[in-house]
Backbone bond lengths (Angstrom), bond angles and torsions (degrees), N, CA, C in turn:
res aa  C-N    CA-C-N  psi(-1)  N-CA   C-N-CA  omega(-1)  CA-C   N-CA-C  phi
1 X - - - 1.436 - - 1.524 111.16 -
2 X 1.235 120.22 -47.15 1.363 138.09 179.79 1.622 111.41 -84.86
3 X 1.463 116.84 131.08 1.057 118.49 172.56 1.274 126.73 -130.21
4 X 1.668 127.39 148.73 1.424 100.97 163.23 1.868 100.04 90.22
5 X 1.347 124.35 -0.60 1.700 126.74 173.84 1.431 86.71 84.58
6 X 1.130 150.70 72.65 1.436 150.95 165.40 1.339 92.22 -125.59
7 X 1.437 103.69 119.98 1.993 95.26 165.28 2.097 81.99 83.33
8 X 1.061 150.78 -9.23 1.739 99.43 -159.01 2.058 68.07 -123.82
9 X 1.396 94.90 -161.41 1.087 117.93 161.99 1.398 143.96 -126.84
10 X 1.523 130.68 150.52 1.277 122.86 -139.04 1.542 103.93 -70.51
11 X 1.579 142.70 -3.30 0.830 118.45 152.56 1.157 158.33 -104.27
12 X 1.654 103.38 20.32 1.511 132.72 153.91 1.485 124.38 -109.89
13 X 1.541 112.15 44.53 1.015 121.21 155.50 1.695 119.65 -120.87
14 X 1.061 97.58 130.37 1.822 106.33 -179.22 1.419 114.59 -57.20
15 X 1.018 117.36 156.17 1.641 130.07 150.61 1.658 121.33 -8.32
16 X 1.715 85.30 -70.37 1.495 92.59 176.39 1.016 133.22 -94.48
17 X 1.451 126.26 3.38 1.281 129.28 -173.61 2.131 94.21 -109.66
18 X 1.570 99.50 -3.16 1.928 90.18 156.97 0.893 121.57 -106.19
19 X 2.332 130.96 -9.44 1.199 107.44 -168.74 1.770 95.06 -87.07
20 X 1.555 109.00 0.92 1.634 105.50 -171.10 1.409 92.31 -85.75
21 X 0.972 129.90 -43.70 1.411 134.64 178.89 1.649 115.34 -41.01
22 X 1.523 107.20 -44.34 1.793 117.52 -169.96 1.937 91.06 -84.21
23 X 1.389 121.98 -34.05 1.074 105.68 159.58 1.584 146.08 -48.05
24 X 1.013 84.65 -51.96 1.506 94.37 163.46 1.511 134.14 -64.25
25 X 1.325 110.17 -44.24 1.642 115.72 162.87 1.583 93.44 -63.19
26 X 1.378 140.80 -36.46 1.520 102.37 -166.73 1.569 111.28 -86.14
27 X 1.426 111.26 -6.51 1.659 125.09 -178.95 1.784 82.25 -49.06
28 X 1.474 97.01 -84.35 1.687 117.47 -152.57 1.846 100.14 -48.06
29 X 1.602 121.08 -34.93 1.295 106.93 -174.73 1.898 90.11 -46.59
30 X 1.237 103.31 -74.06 1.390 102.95 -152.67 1.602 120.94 -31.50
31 X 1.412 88.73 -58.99 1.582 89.68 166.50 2.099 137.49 -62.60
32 X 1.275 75.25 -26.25 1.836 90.46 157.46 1.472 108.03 -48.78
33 X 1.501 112.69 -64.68 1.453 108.78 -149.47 1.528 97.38 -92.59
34 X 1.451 126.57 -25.56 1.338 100.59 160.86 1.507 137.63 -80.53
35 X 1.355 101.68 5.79 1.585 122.83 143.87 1.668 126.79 -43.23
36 X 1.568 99.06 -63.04 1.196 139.03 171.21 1.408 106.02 -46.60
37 X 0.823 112.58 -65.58 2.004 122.39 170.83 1.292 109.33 -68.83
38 X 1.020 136.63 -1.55 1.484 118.55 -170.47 1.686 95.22 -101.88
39 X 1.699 106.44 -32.35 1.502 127.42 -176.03 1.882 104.21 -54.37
40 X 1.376 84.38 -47.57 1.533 100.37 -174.62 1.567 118.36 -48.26
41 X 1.308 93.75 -56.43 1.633 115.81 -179.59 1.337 121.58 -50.09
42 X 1.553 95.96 -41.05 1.535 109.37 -158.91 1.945 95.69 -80.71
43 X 1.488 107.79 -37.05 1.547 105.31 -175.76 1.365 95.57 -76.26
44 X 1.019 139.43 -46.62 1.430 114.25 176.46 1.806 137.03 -62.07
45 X 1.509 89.55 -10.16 1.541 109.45 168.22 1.540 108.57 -56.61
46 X 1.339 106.76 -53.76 1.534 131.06 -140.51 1.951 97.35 -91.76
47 X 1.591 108.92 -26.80 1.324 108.81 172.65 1.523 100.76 -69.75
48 X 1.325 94.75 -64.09 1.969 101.16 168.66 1.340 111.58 1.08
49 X 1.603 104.44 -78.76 1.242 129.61 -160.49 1.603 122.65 -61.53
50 X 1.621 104.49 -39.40 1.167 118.98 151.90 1.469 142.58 -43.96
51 X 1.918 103.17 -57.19 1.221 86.31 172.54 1.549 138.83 -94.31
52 X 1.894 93.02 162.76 1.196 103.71 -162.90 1.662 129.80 -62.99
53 X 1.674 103.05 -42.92 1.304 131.48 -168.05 1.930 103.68 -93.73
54 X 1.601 90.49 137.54 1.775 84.21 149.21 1.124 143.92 -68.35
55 X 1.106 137.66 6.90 1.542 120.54 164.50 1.597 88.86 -113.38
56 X 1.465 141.17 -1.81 1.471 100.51 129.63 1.303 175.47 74.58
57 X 1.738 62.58 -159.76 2.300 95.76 166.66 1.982 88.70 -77.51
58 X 1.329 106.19 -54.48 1.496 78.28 -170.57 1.524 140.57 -51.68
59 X 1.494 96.68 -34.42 1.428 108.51 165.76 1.932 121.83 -66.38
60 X 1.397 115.27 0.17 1.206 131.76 -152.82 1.379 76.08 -127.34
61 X 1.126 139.94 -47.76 1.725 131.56 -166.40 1.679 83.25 -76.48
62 X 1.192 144.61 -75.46 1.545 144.57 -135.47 1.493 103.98 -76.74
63 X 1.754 118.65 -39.91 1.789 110.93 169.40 1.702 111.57 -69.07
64 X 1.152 107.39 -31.89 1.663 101.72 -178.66 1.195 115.38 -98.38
65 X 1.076 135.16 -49.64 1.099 125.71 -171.17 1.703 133.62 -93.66
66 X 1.200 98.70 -3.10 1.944 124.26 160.33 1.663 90.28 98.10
67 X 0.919 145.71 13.33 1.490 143.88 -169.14 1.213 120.32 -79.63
68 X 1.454 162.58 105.99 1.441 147.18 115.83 0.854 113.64 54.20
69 X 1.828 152.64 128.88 1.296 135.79 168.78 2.107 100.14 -59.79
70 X 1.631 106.20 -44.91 1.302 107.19 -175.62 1.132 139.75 -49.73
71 X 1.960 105.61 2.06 1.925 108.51 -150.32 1.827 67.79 -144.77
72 X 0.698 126.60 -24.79 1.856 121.97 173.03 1.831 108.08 -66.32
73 X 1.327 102.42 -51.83 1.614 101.96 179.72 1.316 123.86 -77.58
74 X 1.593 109.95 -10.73 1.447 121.51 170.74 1.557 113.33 -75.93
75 X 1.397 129.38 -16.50 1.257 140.06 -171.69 1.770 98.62 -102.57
């Protein structure tokens, strides 16, 4: 039923059924954290979008987007 060391324990799992195993957790890290970033992006979109005042978006341009306060208020 279980595959891959899910459910068993590490010392009835073979060779190959752990380096497929460490594969797989490093598949999903990757995709985890560019999960993780996409989350990021999108809430800082949405503060963006929110605020009302200029300094702000400017302060909302310089934490998210790596920018200068000086090259944020120019936009």
């Amino acid at each position: 039923m279980f595959r891959l060391g899910i459910g068993k324990h590490m010392i009835s799992i073979d060779v190959d059924g752990f380096l497929i195993a460490r594969k797989w957790a490093w598949l999903s890290q990757i995709f985890y954290y560019g999960a993780l970033g996409c989350v990021k992006c999108t809430t800082i979109a949405l503060y963006h979008r929110l605020a009302s005042q200029p300094k702000h978006k400017t302060a909302l341009n310089w934490i998210g987007g790596g920018r200068s306060p000086s090259a944020a208020s120019t936009s």
